[in-house]
N, C-alpha and C positions, 0 to 999 in steps of 0.2 A: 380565296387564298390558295394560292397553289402546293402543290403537292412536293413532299420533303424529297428530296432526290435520296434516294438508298440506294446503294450497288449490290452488288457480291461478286465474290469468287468462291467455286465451290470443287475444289480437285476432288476427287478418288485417290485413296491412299493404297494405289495399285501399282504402284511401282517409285522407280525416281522418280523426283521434280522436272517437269516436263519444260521447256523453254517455251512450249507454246502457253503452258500453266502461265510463264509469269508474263509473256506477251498481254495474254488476256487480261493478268490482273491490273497490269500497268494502263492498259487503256481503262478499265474499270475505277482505278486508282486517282487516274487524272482527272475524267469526270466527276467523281465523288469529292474533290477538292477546288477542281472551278468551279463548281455551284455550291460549294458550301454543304456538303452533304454527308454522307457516311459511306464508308467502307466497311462489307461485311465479309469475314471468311465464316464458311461453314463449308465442313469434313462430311462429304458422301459417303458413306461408309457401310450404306447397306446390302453391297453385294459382299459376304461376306469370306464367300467362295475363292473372291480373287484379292480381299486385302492381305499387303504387307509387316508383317512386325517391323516397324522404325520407320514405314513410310511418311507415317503425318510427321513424326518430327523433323524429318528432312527435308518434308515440305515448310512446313513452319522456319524451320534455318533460313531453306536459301530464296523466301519472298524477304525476311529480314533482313539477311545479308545485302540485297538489293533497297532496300529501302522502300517497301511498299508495306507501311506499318499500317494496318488495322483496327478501327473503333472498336468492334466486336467482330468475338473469335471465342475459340474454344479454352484457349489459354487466359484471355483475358474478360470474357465472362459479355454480360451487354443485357438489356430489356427484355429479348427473343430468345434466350436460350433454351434449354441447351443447343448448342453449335454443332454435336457431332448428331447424325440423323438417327445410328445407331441407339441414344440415348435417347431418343422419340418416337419408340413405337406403341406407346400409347396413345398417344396423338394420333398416327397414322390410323390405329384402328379404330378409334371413335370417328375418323373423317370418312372412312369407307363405310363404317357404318349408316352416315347419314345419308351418302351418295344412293345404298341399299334401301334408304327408307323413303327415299323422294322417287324413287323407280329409276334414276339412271345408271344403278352400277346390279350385280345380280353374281350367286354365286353358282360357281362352278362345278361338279364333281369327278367332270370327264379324267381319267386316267389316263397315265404317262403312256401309256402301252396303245389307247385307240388314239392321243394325238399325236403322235410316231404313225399308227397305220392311218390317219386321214391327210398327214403330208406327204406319204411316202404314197400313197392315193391320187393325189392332186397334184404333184410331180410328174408320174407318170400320166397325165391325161395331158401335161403344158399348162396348169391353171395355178393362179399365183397360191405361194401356201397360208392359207390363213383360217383363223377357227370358224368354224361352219354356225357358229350359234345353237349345238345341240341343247344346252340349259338353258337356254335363254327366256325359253315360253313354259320352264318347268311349274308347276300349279303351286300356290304357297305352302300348301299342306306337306306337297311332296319334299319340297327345299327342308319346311318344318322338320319331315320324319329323318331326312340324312343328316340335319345336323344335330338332331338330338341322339343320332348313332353314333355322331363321331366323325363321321366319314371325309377323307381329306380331299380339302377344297380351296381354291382361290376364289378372288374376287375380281369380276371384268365389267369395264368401262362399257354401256351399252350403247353402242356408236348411234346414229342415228342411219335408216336404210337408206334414204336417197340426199341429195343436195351438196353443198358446200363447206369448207372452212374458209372464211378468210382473214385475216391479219393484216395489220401494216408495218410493215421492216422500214426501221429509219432509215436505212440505206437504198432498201430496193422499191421501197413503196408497198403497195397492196399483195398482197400472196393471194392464190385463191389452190384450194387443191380439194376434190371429190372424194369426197367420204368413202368411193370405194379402195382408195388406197389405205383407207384406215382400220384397220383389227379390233376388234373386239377385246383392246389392250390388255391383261393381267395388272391388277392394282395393288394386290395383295396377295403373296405366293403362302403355303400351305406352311412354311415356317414362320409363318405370322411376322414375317421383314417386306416393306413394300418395295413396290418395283420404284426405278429411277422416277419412272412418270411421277406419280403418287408423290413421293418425296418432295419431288422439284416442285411442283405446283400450290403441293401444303405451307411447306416451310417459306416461300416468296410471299405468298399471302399473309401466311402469318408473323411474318419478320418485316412486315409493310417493304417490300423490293419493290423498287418505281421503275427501273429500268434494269432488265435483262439484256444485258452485253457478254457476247458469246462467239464460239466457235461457227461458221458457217454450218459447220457437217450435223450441228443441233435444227437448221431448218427443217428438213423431214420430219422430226420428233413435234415441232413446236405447231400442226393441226391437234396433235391429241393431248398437248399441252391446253391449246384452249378450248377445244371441247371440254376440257375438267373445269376450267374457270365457269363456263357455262353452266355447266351441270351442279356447281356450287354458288351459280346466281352473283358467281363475285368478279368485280372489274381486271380484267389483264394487264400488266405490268406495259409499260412499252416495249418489244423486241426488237435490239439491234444487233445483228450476225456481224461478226469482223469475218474478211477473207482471213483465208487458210495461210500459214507462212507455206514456203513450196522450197522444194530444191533446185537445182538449176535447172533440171529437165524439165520445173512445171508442176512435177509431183509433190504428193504431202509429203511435208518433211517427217524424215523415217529414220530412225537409229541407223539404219542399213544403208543413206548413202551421207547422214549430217549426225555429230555427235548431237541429241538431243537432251541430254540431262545436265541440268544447271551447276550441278557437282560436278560434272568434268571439267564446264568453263571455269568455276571457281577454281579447282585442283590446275588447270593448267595455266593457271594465272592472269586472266582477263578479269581487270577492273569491272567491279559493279558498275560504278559512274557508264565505262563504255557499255555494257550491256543494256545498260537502262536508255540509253543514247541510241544506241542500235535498234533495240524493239521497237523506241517511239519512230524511228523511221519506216517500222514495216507498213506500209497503207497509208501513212498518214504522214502526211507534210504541212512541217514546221510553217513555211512559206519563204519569198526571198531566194530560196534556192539556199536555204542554209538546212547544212548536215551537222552542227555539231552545236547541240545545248545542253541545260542541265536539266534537270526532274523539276526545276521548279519554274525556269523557262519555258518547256511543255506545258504544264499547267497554267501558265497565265496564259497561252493564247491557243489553250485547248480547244475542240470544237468537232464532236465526233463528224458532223458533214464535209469535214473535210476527208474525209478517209476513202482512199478509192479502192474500188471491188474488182481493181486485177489482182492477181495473187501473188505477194510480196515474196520474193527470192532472196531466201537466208545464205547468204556469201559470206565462209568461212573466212575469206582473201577481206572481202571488204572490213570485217568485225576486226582482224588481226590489224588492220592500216588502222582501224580509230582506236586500236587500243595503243598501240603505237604515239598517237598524237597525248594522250591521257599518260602514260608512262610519261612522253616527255614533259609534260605539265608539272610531274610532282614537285615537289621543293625535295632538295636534299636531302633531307629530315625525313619526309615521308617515304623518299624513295628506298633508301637504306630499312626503315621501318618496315617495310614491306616484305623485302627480300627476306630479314630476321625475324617477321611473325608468319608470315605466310608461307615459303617457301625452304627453311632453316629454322623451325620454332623448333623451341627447348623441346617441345613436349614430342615432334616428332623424331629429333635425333636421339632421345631418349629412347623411345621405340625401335632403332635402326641398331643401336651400341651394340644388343650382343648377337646380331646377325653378323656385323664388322670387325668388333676388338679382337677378336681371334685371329683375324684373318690379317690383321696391319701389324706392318714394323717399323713403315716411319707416316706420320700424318701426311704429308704430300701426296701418298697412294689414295689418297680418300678420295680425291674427283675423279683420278680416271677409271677407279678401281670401280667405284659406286655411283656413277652419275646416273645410269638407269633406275634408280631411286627417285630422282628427279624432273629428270629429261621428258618429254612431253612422246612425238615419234619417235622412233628410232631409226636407224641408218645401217641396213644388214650388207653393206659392201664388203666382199670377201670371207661372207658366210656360206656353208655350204648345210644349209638348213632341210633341204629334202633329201629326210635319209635312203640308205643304200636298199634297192627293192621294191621302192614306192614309188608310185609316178604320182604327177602335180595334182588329177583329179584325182587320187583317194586321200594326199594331202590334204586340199583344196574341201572337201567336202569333211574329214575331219575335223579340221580347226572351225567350220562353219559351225557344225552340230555342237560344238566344243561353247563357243560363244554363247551362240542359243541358250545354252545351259547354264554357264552364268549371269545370264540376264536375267534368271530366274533364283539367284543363289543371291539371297538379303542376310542369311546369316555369314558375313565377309569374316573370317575368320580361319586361320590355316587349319584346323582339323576339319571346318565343315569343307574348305577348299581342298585340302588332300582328299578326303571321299569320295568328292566329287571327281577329280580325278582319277583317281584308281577305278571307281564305276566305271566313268567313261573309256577307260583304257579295256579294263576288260568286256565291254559290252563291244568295242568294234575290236576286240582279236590283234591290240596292234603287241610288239614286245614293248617290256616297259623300256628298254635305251631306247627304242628309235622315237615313244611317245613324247616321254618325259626331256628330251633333248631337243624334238623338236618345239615344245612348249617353250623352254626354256630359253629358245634361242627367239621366238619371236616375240614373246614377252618382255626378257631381259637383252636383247642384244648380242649378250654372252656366253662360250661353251660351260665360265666357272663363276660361281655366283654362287649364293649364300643359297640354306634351304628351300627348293624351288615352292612351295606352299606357303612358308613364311618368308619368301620375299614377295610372292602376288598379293598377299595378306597389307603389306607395307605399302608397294606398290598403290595399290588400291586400286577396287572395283573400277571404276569409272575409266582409267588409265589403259587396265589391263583390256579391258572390252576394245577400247578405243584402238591401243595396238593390233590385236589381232584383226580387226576390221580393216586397217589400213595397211594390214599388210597384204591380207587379202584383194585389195582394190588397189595395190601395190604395181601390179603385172609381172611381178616377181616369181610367180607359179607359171606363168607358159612356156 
């Protein structure tokens, strides 16, 4: 009898919803449905250093908003749970424990302080940096006496000294890669949360995952992935890498030259339908020479070997032209529907009223007064945005660090976004008119506009990112 096809998707809730998140899920999505199989989401969660407050639920939104509903998940519960890894660190530690008791895993004690000075060592000599195996041969007694000290410790994967990994990639065929590029991985860090390795390896196993469909940039990772299947005597999932989507240069796609969070494309008004339409075209063809299906059309003549391993060029121009054919699709009914929940919902001009009502005397001023509310780019002809005393680069390098900064700002909200602002004004010396104006004008379009914090607030994160970025790659600064 053959084997039940399981998938997964498994994001980090380290920031926005990634467009390549739902690339991925979508291919994962459609396999799990040509064969009759399952879709699993499970929430990585144990680097904890770098999770967001509200990330997974806006992960959780915009794979729904799209239409890539899931058998089991964190929210809706399944045979393998729990879903979020976080809530499996007892599992994790009974699994490393076993690894410790079969001899291929072994603990650590080396400190933060000599593995700083054996890289900063092996740098200066040109030799790749990796852990030397000091513990590695330590006597049981000796391991005995530090851990009944206390003394803090991980756990590492004990690679084996010479030979091979190999693998087979549905796409690429057999991998083969020399154990010496492989580390004497960390499995379990001294806060008792495992590493990605650990996690991914446990939880596939134990969640019966048949096929691993993934990111290409996971290749590297996937020798010490199956070295752990080995060292736990248990069979390996199939692994198949999707190519990377790329910008037009070829590069990964990067916030810095393609909006990548799925909440912008939502916020700036691209149909789910096209999205979900657009991704199935990145590597993989329909056939026929046909570009425009539906989710369920993909799925009937799914077929991961059709997916080709050049790296597929996410074309803002091209996504806007099939949203375009999708807009004209609608029926009346929904077209109007659209504009009135998505774009003009009660709930957000409720939110807008007392930024506005003050400021109008007859309703006709509302579009041109307030369309930067709405409006996607903007268009600064006859703005005179670099103020007096400042040339382009200490502009140009403000608004940059400015960005930066809210990329990292999850609490969206006009008091955490004024602080942010005033920080950053006084951290680079600028005055507040010439900051706060230039903000204002290339966020808003406008020298007069409602409270500049609580209209970025309205505005929203994803928008405001979006503008300043493309004002910057503007040419508008030389």
């Amino acid at each position: 009898m053959s084997r039940e096809v399981r998938v997964r998707i498994a994001p980090s809730p380290t920031g926005d919803p990634h467009v390549g998140t739902a690339y991925t899920a979508l291919f994962n999505y459609a396999f799990a449905r040509k064969n009759k199989g399952k879709f699993v989401l499970r929430i990585e969660d144990t680097d904890q250093t770098r999770a967001k407050s509200g990330s997974e639920a806006m992960i959780l939104s915009s794979l729904k908003w799209l239409g890539l509903n899931w058998d089991e998940g964190p929210d809706v519960g399944g045979p393998f749970g729990p879903y979020r890894q976080s809530e499996r660190l007892v599992i994790y530690k009974e699994y490393s424990q076993k690894l410790v008791a079969n001899g291929t895993a072994y603990h650590c004690f080396c400190t933060a302080e000599r593995l700083d000075g054996l890289r900063a060592k092996q740098k200066e000599e040109g030799l790749t940096t990796r852990y030397d195996g000091h513990c590695r041969t330590l006597s049981p007694e000796i391991v005995t006496q530090k851990l009944e000290a206390a003394e803090p410790n991980v756990i590492r994967l004990k690679v084996p000294a010479s030979g091979t990994v190999k693998f087979e990639d549905l796409l690429r065929g057999e991998l083969e890669f020399d154990v010496d590029r492989v580390d004497d991985q960390v499995l379990m860090k001294t806060d008792g949360f495992p590493t990605y390795h650990l996690a991914n390896v446990v939880d596939d196993y134990l969640m019966k995952i048949s096929h691993v469909i993934r990111a290409e940039e996971w290749i590297s990772s996937t020798p010490k992935h199956v070295l752990l299947y080995q060292a736990f005597g248990w069979e390996a999932p199939v692994f198949c890498h999707l190519p990377l989507l790329r910008n037009a240069d070829k590069s990964k796609i990067s916030k810095r030259k393609n909006p990548v969070s799925l909440a912008y494309y939502k916020r700036a008004g691209i149909l789910p339908t096209t999205l979900v339409n657009y991704l199935g075209m990145m590597g993989w063809s329909f056939g026929d020479d046909k570009e425009i299906f539906s989710l369920d059309e993909m799925i009937e003549v799914f077929d991961l070997k059709k997916i080709s391993l050049g790296g597929p060029v996410f074309d803002l121009a091209k996504l806007t032209w099939l949203n375009q054919h999708y807009i004209q699709k609608l029926s009346p009914e929904n077209f109007v529907d659209y504009i009135r929940d998505e774009i003009f919902s009660k709930d957000y001009l409720l939110s807008l009223r007392p930024l506005l009502q003050d400021r109008m005397s007859r309703f006709e001023q509302f579009v041109d007064n307030f369309s930067f509310f709405f409006n996607g780019p903007l268009h600064y002809q006859g703005l005179e945005i670099l103020p007096k005393g400042k040339d382009a680069a200490a502009m140009g390098a403000m608004l940059s660090d400015l960005v930066e900064k809210l990329d990292d700002l999850y609490e969206w909200n006009h008091t955490a976004i004024h602080d942010l602002l005033n920080a950053h004004r006084e951290a680079i010396a600028w005055k507040p008119k010439d900051y706060f104006m230039t903000v204002r004008l290339v966020t808003t379009g406008r020298k007069d506009s409602p409270p500049l914090a609580e209209s970025l607030e309205q505005i929203g994160r994803e928008m405001v990112r979006f503008r300043i970025r493309n004002y910057l790659d503007s040419g508008l600064l030389k």
